[in-house]
PDB file of N, CA, C and O in Angstrom:
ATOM      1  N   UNK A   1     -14.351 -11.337  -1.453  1.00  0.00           N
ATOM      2  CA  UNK A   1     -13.818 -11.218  -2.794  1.00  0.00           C
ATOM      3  C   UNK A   1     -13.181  -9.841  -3.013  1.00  0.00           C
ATOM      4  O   UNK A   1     -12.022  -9.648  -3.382  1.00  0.00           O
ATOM      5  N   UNK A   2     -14.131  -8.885  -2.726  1.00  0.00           N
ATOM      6  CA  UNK A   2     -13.084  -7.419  -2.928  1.00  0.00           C
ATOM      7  C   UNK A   2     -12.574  -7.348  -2.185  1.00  0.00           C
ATOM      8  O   UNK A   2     -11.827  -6.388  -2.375  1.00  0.00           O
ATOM      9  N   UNK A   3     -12.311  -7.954  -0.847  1.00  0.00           N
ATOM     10  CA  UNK A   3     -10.815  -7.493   0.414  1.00  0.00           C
ATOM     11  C   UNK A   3      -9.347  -8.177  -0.408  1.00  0.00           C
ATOM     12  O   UNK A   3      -8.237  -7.672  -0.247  1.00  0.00           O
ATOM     13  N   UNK A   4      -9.636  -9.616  -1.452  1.00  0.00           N
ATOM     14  CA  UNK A   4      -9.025  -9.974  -1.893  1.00  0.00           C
ATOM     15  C   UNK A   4      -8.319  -9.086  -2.788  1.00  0.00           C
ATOM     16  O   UNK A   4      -7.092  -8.996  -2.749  1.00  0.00           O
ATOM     17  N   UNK A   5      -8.990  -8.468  -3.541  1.00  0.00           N
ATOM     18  CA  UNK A   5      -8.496  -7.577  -4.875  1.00  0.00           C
ATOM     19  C   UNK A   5      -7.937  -6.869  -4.327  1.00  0.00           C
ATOM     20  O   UNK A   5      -6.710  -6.955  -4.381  1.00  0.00           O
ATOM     21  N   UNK A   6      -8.579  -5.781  -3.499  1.00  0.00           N
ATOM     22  CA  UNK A   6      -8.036  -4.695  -2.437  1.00  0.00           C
ATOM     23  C   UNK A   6      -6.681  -5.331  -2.104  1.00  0.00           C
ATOM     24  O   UNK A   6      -5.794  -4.965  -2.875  1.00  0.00           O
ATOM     25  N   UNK A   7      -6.350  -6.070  -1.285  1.00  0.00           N
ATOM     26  CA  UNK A   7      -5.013  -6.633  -0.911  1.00  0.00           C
ATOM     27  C   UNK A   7      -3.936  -6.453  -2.446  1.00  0.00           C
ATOM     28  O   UNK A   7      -3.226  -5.462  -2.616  1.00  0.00           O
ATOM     29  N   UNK A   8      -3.995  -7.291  -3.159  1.00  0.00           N
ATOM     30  CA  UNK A   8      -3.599  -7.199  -4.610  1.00  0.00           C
ATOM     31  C   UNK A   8      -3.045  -5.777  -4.692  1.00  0.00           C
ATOM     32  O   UNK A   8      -1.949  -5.309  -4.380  1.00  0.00           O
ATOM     33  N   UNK A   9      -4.139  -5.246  -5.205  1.00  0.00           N
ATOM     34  CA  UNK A   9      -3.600  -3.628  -5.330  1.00  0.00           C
ATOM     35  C   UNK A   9      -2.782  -2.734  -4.630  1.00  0.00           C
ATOM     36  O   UNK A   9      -1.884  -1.930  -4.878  1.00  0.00           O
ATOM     37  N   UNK A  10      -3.545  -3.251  -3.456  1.00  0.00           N
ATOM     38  CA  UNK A  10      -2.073  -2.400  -2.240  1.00  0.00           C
ATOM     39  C   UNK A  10      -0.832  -3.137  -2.645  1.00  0.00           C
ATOM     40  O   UNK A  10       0.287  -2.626  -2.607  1.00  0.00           O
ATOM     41  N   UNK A  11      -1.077  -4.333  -3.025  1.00  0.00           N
ATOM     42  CA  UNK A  11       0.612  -4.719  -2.979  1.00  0.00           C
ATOM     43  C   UNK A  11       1.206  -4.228  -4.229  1.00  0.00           C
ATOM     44  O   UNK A  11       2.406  -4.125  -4.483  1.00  0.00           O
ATOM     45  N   UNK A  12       0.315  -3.971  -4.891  1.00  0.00           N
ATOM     46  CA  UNK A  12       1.147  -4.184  -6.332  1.00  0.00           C
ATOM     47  C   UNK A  12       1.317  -2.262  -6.577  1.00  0.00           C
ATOM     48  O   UNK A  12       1.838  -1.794  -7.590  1.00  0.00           O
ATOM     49  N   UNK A  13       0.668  -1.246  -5.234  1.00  0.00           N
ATOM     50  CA  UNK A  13       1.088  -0.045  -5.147  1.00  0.00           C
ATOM     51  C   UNK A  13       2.256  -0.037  -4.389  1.00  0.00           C
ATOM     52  O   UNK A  13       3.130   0.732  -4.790  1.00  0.00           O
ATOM     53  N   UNK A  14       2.532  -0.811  -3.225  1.00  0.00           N
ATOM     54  CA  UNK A  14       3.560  -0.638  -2.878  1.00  0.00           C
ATOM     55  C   UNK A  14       4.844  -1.458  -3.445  1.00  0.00           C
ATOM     56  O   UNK A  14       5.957  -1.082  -3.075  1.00  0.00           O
ATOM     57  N   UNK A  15       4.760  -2.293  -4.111  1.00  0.00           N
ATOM     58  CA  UNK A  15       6.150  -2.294  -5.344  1.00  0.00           C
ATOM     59  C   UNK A  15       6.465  -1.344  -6.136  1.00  0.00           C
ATOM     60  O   UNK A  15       7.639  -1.046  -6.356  1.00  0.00           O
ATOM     61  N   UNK A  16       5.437  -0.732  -6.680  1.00  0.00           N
ATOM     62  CA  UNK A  16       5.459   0.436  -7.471  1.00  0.00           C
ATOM     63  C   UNK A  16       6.133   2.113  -6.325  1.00  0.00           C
ATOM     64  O   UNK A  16       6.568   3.198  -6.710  1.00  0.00           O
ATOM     65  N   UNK A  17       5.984   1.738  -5.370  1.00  0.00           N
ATOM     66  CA  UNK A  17       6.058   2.540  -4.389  1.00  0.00           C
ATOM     67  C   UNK A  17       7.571   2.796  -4.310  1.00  0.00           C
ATOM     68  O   UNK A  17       8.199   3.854  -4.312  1.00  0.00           O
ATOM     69  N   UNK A  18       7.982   1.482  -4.239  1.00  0.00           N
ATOM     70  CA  UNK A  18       9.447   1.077  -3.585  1.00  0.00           C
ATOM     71  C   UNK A  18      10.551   1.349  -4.740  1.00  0.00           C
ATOM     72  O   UNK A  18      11.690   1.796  -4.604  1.00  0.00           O
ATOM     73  N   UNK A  19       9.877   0.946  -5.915  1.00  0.00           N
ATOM     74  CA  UNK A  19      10.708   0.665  -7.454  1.00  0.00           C
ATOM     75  C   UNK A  19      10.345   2.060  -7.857  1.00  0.00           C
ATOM     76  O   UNK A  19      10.890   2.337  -8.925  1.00  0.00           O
ATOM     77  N   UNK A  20       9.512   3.176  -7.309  1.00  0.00           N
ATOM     78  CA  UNK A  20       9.272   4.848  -7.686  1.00  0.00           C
ATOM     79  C   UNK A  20       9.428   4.651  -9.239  1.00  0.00           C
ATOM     80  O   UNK A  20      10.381   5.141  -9.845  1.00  0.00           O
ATOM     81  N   UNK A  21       8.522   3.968  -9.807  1.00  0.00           N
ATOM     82  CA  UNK A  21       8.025   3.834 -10.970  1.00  0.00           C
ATOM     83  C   UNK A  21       6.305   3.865 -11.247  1.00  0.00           C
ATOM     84  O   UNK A  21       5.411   4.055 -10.422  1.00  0.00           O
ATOM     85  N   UNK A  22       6.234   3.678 -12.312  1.00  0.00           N
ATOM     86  CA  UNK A  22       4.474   3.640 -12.382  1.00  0.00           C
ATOM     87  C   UNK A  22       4.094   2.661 -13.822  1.00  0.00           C
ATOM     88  O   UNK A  22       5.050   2.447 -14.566  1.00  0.00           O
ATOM     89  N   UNK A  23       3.011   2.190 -14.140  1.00  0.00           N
ATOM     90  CA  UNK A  23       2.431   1.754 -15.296  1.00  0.00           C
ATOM     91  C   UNK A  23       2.029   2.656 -16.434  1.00  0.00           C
ATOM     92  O   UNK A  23       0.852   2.702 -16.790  1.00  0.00           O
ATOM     93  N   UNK A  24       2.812   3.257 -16.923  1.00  0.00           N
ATOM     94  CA  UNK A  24       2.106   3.785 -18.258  1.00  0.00           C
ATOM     95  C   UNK A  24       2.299   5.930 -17.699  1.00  0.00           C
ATOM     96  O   UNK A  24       2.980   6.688 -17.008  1.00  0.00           O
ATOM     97  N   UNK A  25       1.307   5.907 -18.502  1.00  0.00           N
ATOM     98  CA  UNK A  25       1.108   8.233 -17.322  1.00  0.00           C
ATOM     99  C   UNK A  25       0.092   7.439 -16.839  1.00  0.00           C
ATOM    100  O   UNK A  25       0.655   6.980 -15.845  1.00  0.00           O
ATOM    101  N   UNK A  26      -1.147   6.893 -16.844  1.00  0.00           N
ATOM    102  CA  UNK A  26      -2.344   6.711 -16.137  1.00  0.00           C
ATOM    103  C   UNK A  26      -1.978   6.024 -14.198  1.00  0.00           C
ATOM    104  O   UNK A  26      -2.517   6.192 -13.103  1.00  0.00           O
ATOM    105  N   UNK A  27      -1.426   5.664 -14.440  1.00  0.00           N
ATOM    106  CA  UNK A  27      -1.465   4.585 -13.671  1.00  0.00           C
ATOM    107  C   UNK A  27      -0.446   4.496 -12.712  1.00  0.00           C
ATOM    108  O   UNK A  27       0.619   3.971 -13.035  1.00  0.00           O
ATOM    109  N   UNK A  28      -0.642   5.000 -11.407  1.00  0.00           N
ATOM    110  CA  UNK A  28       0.873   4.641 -10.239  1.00  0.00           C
ATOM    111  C   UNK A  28       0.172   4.395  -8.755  1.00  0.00           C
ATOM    112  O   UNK A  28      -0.977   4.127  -8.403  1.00  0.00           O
ATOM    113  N   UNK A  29       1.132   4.566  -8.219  1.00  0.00           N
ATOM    114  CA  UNK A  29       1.106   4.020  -6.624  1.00  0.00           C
ATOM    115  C   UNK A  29      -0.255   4.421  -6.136  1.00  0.00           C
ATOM    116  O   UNK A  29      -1.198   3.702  -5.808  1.00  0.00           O
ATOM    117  N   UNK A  30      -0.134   5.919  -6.164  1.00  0.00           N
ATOM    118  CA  UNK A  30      -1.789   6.395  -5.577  1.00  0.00           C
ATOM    119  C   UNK A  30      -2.407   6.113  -6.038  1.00  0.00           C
ATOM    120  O   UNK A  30      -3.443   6.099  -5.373  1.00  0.00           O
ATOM    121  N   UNK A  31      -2.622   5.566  -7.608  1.00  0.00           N
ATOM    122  CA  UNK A  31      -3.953   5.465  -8.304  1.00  0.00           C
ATOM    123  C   UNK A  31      -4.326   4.353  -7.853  1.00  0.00           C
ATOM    124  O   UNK A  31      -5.512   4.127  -7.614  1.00  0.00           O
ATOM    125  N   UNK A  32      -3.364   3.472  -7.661  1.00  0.00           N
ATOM    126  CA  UNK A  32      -3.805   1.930  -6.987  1.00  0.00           C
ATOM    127  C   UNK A  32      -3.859   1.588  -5.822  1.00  0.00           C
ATOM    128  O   UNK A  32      -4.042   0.435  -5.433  1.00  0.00           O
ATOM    129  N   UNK A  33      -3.633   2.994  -4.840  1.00  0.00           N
ATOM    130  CA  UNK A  33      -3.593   2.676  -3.610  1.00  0.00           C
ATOM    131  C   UNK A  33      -5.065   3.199  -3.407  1.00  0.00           C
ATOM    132  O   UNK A  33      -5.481   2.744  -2.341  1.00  0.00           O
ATOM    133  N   UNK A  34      -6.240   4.176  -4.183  1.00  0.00           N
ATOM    134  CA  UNK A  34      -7.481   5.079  -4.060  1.00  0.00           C
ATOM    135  C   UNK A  34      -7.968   3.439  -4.875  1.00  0.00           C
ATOM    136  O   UNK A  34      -8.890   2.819  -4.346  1.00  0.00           O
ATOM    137  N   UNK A  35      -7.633   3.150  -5.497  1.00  0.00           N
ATOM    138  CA  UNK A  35      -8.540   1.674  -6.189  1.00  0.00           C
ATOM    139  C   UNK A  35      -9.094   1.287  -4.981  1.00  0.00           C
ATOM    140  O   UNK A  35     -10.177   1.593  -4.480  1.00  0.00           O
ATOM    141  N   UNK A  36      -7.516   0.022  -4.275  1.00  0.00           N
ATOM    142  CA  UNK A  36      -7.122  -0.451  -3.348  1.00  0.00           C
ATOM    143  C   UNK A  36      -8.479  -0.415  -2.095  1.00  0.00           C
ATOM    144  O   UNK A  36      -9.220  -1.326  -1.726  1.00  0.00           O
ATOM    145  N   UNK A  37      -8.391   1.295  -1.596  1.00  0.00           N
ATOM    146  CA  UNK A  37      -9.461   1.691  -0.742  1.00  0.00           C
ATOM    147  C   UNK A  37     -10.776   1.839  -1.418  1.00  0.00           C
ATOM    148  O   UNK A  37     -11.659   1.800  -0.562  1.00  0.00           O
ATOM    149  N   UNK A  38     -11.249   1.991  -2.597  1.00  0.00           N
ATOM    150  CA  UNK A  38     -12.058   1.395  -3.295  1.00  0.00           C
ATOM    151  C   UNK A  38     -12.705   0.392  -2.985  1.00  0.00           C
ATOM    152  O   UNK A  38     -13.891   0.508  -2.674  1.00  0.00           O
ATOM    153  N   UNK A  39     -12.226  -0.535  -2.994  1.00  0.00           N
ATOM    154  CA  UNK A  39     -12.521  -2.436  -2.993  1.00  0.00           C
ATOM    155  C   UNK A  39     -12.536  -2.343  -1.699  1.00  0.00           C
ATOM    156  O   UNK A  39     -13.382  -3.111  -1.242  1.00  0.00           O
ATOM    157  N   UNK A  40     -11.789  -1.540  -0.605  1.00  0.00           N
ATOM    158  CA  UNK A  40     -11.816  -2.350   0.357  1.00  0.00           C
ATOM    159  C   UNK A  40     -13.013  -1.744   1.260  1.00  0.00           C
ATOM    160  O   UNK A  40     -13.266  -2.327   2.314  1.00  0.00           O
ATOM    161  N   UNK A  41     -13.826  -0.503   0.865  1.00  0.00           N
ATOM    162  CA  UNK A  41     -14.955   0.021   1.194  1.00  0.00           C
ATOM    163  C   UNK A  41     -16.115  -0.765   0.821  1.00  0.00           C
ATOM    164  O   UNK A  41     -17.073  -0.877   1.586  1.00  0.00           O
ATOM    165  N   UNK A  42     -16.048  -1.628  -0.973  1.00  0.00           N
ATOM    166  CA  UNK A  42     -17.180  -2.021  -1.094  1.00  0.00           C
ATOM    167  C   UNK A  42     -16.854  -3.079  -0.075  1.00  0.00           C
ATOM    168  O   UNK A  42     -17.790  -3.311   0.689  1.00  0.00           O
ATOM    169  N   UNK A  43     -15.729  -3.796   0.132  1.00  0.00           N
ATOM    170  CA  UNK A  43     -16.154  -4.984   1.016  1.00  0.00           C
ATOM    171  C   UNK A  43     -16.545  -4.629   2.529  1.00  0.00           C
ATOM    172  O   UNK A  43     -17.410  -5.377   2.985  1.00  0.00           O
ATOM    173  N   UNK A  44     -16.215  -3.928   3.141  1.00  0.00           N
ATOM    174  CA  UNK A  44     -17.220  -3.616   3.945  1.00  0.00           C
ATOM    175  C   UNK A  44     -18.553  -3.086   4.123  1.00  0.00           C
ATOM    176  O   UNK A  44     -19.115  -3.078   5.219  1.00  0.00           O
ATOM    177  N   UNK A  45     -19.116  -2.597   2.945  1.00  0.00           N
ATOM    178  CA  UNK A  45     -20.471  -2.275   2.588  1.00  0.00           C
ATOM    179  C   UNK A  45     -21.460  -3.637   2.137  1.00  0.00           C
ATOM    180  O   UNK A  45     -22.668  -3.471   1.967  1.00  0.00           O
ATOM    181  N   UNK A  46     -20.922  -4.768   1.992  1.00  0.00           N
ATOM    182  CA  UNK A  46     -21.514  -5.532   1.782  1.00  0.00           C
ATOM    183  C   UNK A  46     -22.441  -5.635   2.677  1.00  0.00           C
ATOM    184  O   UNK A  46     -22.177  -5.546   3.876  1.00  0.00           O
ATOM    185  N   UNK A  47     -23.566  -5.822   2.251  1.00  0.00           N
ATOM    186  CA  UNK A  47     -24.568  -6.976   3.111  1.00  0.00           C
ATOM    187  C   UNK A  47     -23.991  -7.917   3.872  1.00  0.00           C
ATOM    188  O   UNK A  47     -23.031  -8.357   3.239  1.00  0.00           O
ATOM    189  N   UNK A  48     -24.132  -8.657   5.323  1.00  0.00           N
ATOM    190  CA  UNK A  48     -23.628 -10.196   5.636  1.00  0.00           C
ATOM    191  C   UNK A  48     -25.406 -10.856   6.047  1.00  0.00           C
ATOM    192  O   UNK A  48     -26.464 -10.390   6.469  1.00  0.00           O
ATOM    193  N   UNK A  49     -24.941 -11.994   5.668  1.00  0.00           N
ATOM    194  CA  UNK A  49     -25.724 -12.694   5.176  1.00  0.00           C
ATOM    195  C   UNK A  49     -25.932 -12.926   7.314  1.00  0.00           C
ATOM    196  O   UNK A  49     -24.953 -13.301   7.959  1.00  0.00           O
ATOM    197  N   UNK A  50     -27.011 -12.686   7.876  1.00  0.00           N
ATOM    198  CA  UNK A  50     -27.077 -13.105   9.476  1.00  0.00           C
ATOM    199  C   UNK A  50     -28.340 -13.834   9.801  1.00  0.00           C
ATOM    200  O   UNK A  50     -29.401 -13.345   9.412  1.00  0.00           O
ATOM    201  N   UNK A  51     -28.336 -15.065  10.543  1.00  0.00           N
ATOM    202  CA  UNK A  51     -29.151 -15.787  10.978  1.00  0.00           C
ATOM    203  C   UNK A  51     -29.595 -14.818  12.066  1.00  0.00           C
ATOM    204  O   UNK A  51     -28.853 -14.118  12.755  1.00  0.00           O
ATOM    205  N   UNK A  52     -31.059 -14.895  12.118  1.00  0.00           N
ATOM    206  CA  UNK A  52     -32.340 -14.240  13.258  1.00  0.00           C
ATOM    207  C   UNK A  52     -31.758 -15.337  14.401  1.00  0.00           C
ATOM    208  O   UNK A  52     -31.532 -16.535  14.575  1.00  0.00           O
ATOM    209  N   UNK A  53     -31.680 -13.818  15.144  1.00  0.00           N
ATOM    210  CA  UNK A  53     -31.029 -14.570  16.614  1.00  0.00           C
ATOM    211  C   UNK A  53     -32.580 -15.389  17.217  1.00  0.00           C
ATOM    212  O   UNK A  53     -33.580 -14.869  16.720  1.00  0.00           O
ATOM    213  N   UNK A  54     -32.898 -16.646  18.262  1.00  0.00           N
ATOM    214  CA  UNK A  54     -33.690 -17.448  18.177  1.00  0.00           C
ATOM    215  C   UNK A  54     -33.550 -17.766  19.672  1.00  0.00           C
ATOM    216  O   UNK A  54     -33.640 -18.901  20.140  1.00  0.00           O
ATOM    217  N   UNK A  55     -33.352 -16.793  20.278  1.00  0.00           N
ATOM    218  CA  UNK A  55     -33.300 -16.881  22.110  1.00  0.00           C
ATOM    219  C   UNK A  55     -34.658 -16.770  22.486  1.00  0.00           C
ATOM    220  O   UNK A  55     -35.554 -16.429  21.714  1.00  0.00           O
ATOM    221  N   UNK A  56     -34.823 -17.096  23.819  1.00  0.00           N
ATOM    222  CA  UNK A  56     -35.928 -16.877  24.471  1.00  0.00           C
ATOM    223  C   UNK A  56     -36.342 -15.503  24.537  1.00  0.00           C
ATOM    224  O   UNK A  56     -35.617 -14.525  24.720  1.00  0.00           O
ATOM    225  N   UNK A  57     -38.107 -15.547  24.296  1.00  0.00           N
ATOM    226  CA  UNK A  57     -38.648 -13.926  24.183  1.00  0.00           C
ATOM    227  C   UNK A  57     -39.161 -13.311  25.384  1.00  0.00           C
ATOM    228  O   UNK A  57     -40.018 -13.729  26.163  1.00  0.00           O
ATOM    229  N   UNK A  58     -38.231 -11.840  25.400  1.00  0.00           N
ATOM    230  CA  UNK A  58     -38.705 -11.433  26.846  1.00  0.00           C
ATOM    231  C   UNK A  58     -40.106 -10.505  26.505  1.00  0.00           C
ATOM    232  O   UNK A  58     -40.287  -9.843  25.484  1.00  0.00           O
ATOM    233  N   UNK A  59     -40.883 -10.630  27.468  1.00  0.00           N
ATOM    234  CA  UNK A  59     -41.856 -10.075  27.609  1.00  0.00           C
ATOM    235  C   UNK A  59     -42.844 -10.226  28.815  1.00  0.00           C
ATOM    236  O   UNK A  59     -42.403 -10.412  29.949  1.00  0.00           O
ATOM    237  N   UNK A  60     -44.034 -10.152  28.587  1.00  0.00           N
ATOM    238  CA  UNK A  60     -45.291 -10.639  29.428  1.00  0.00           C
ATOM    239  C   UNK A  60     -45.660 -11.871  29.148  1.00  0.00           C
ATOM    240  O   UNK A  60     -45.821 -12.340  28.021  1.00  0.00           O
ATOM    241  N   UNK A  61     -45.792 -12.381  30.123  1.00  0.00           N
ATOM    242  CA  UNK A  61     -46.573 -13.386  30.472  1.00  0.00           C
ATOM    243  C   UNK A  61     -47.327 -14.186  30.752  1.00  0.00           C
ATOM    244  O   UNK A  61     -46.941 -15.294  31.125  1.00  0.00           O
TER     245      UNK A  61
END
């Protein structure tokens, strides 16, 4: 879900990029490109959900 948003934002920094315009004073290319990497940190910080590997146990015998 946030790699999704992340994507979004990069794109919608690099139109803003290309058109060297911005949204408003708050708001331009870098601000949405630091979002952008934002989102795309939490989505790699996520938790993944991993099944317990279930191989044979080495040990003694």
């Amino acid at each position: 879900m946030f790699g999704i948003i992340a994507a979004v934002l990069f794109g919608l920094a690099l139109i803003l990029d290309l058109a060297d315009t911005g949204i408003g004073d708050l708001i331009s290319a870098g601000t949405l490109t630091i979002a952008g990497l934002l989102f795309l940190a939490l989505q790699l910080a996520t938790p993944v959900s991993r099944t317990p590997w279930r191989g044979r146990r080495w040990g003694r015998r």
